[in-house]
N, C-alpha and C positions, 0 to 999 in steps of 0.2 A: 750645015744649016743650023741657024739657030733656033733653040727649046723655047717653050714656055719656060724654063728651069733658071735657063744662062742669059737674059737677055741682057745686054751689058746697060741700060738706059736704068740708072735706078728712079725710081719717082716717089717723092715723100710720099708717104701714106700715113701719117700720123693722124691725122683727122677720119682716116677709116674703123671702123667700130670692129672687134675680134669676129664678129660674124659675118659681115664682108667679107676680110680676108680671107675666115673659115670655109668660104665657100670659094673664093678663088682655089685657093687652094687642091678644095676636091674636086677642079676641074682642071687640075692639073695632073702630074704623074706619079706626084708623091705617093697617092693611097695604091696606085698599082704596085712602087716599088717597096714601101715601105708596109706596106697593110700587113705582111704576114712574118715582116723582120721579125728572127727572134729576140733580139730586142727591145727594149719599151723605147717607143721615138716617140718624141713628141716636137713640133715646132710651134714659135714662139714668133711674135710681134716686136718692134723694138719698144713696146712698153712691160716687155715680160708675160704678155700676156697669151696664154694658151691659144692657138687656131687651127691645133689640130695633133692627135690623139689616134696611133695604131693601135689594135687588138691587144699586146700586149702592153702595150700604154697603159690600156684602159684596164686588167684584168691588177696590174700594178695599184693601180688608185681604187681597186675593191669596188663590192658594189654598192648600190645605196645613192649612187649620183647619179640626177638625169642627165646631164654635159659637162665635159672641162672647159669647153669653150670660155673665155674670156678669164679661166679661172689662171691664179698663177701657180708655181708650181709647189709653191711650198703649201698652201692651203689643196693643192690637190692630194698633195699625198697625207695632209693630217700635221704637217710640223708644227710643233707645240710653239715655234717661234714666230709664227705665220701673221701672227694678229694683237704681238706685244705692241705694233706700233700705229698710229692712226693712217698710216698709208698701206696699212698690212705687209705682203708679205715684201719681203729684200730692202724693207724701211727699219727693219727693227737692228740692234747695236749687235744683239748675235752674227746676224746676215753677213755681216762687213769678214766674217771669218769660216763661210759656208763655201765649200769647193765648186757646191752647186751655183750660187750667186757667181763666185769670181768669173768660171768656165764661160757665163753667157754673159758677164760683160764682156770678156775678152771677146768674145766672137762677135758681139752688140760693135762694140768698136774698130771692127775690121772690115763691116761692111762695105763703107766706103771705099777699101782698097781691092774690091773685087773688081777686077777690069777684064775675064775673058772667062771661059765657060767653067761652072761651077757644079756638076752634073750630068752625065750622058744618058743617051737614050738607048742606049745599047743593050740594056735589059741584067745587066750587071747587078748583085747585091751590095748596095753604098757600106764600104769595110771603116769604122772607128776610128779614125786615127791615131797615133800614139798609143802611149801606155793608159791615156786617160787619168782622172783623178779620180780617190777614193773619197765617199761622202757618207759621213752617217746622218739619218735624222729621225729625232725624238717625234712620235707622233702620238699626238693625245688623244684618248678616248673619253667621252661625256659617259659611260660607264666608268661610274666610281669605285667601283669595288676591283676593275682588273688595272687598273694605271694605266702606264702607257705604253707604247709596246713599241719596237725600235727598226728601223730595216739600214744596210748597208747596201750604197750602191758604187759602180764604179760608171765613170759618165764621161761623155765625150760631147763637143760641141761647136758648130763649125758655123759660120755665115753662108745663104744661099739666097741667090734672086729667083721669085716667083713671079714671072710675070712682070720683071723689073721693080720686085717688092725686094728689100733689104729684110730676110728672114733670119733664126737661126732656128737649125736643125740640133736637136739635143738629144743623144741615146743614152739608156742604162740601161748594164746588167745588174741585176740582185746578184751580192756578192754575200750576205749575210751567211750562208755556210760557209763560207770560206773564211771568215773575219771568226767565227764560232769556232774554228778548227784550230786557229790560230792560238787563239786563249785555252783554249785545250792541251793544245802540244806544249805551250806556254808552263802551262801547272803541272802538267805530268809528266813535262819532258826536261823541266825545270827547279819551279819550287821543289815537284814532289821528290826531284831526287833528291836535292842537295838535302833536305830535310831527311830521307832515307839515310843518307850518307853521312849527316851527322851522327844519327842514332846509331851507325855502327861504329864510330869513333867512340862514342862514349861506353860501346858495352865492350871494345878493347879497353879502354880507360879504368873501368870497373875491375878487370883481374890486378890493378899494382897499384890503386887506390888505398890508404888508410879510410878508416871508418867514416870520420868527419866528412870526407871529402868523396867517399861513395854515398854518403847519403845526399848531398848538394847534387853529386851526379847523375842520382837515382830520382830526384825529382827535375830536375833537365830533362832526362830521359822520358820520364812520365808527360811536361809539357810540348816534350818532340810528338811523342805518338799521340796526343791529342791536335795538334795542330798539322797534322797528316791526316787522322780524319774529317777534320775541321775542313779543310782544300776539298776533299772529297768530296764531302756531304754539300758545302759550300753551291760547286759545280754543278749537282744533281736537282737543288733545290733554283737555281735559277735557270735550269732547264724546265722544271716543273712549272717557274713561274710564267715564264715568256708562253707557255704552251696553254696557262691557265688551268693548270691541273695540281695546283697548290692550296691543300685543305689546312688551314690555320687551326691552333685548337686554345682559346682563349680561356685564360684565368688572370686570379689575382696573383701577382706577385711581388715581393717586394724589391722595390728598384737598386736600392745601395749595394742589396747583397748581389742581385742579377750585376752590375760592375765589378764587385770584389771578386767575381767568379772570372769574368771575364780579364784583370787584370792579372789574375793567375796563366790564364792561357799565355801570355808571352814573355814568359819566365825564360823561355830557350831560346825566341827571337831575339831576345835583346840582348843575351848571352855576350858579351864581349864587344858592344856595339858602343859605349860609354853614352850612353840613351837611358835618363828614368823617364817610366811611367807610372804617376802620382794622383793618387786620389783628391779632389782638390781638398780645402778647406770649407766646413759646413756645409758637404754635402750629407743628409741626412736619409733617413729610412720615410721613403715615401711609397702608399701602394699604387701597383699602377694593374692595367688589366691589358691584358696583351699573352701572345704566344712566347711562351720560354726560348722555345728555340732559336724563331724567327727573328727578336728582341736581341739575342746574342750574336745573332747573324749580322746584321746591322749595327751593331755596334764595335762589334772586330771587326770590321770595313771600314769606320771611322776613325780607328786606333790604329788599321794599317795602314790608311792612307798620310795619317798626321805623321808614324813612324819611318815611312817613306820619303818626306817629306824635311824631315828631323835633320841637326849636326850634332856632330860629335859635341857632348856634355850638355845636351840640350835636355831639361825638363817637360816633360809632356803632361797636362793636368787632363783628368778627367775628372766629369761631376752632374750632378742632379740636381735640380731644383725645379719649384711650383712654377708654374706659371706669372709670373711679376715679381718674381725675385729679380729684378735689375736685366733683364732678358735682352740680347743682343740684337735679335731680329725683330721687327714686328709679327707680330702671332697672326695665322687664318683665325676665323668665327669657331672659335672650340666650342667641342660640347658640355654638357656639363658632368663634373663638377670643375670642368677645368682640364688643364695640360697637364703631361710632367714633360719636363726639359732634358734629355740626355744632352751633353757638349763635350766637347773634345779641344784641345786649343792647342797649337804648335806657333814657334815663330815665321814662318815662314809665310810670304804673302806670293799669292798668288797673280801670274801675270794674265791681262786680260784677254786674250785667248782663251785661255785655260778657265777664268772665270765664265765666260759665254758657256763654254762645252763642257763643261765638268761632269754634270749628268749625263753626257751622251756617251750609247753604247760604242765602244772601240776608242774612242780620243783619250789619249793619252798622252802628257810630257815626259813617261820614262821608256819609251820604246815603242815597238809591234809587239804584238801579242798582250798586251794591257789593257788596261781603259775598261774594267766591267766592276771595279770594286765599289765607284760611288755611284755606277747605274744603277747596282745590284742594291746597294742601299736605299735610292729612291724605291726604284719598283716595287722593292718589298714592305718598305715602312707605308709610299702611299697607296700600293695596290692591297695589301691584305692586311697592312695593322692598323687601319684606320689613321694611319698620320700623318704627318708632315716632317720634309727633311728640306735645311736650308742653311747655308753659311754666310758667313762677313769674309772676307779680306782686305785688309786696311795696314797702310803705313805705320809702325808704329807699335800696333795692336798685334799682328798677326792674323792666322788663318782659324775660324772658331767654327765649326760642322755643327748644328744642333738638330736632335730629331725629338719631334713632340709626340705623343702618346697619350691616350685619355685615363686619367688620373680612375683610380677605382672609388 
């Protein structure tokens, strides 16, 4: 016998409002089968629009909203991409490369080919199909002082008639430990050995060494074991951040030398890679007011990303400058007395994917387990340094990372 669920008769509904549906809906079976999925379900309208939200749906989307109703799904959960465009969410040029968008047109478009029952009443738990897609998204906070804060989900999402309504049914699980563990095993089960594993090459090295050439060894050495606790401390400190338990401690400092420190760090990286990194021309002693550490942290995320990115015999510039020294991006409303500009510049341009998602936690063009080097540089420049961080990629020009800072 045929369901409210399956009825094969589809009937436009495009001119019904999300809270028609919203109430079909919970006079259907859904909220008996789905209400306590663990889960987050939600189903959707063929305008993307929200009509209905289980327990775990809802506990997903935080509290602070009185309905998801009508809402879509990227403005429900906070995605910073939600409302770059005047149709909001799944209209902006990010969207076109969201797993969450593709997954529910795919199933948007398959509705018509539903032709016999799409759901039993047999009391069964509705199981995900497939492997599902993995999806990050950036979600913004109107607290300026914490950034933005990130979640990983993996999603599934199928067509279903409601009462002979052309629906899609949309589940996630929160995978964000899992994607967190990844980057972990990643560094520690990776960088940090091979890095480990250097340093004992070179302190075999060190016993058949002449003088000259243990002392070049002996500061390799010295840039290895800084850039092992560098990974470290790294990890710790964007754990602290995401959790908002990261106390900044602001001073004056001066910017040229905070880079000349920093360009010391990858003395051992670039060890044999035929890769310089050069300070550029005219960049000068400018003071800036910021945390030392955080400051270095962020700016060895820019110098890795650029070095990553790098070919062999390729020069890497880094440099500093005022605010309207010939500046690449358009500036936000600084404070006063103004910016200072850190930049970074490689040749390599960036493909637009990779421009869309570049800030996003886990997206990555060089593997699994990557993808938190230029989150880690937003969140922390705009959540705790007061700053801003933003690139070009241009034909021609190359890939240019700039983060601004308020001048002391």
């Amino acid at each position: 016998m045929p369901t409210d669920l399956d009825t094969a008769a589809h009937r436009p509904h495009e001119l019904e409002t999300p809270e028609e549906l919203a109430s079909l809906v919970r006079t259907s079976s859904i909220p008996r089968y789905f209400g306590d999925n663990p889960l987050a379900t939600f189903v959707f309208d063929s305008q993307r629009r929200i009509v209905y939200a289980n327990r775990k749906a809802r506990d997903l989307v935080g509290e602070g909203r009185p309905s998801l109703i009508g809402a879509s799904l990227g403005s429900a959960l906070g995605c910073v991409h939600a409302h770059e465009a005047p149709q909001s969410c799944a209209s902006g040029a990010a969207c076109r490369f969201c797993p969450a968008f593709r997954s529910l047109g795919v199933a948007l478009r398959a509705i018509e080919d539903l032709g016999g029952p799409t759901f039993t009443e047999g009391g069964e738990l509705w199981i995900a199909p497939g492997e599902g897609e993995d999806c990050n998204i950036a979600r913004g906070n109107d607290d300026y002082d914490i950034g933005e804060t990130s979640i990983d989900l993996r999603i599934w999402a199928r067509p279903i008639l409601v009462a002979g309504r052309g629906l899609v049914i949309l589940s996630a699980m929160d995978i964000s430990a899992e994607k967190r563990r990844e980057v972990l095993e990643r560094v520690f089960y990776h960088d940090i050995a091979n890095t480990a594993s250097g340093m004992r090459t070179i302190l075999e090295l060190l016993k058949v060494l002449d003088d000259g050439e243990r002392e070049h060894h002996l500061g390799l050495l010295k840039s290895a074991a800084d850039q092992l606790i560098e990974e470290i401390e790294s990890q710790r400190a964007l754990k602290a951040a995401e959790s908002r338990e990261l106390a900044p401690s602001f001073g004056i400092l001066d910017g040229k030398l905070a880079l000349e420190e920093v360009l010391n760090h990858f003395a051992y990286k670039l060890e044999g890679k035929d890769i310089r990194l050069e300070l550029a021309p005219g960049t000068g002693h400018l003071a800036v007011h910021s945390d030392p550490i955080l400051l270095r942290r962020v700016i060895i995320n820019m110098i890795k990303n650029a070095i990553e990115a790098a070919v062999r015999g390729e020069i890497l510039l880094v440099g500093l400058q005022a605010e309207g020294e010939a500046s690449t991006v358009p500036p936000p409303e600084a404070p006063s007395p103004g910016w200072a500009v850190f930049w970074v510049k490689n040749s390599a341009v960036m493909p637009e994917v990779a421009r869309r998602r570049v800030f996003h936690r886990s997206f990555s063009t060089k593997g699994p387990g990557r993808g938190v080097g230029t989150y880690s540089m937003k969140l922390l420049a705009e959540g705790y340094l007061r700053g801003r961080v933003s690139f070009t990629s241009r034909e021609g020009e190359g890939t240019i990372f700039e983060l601004r800072i308020p001048q002391a």
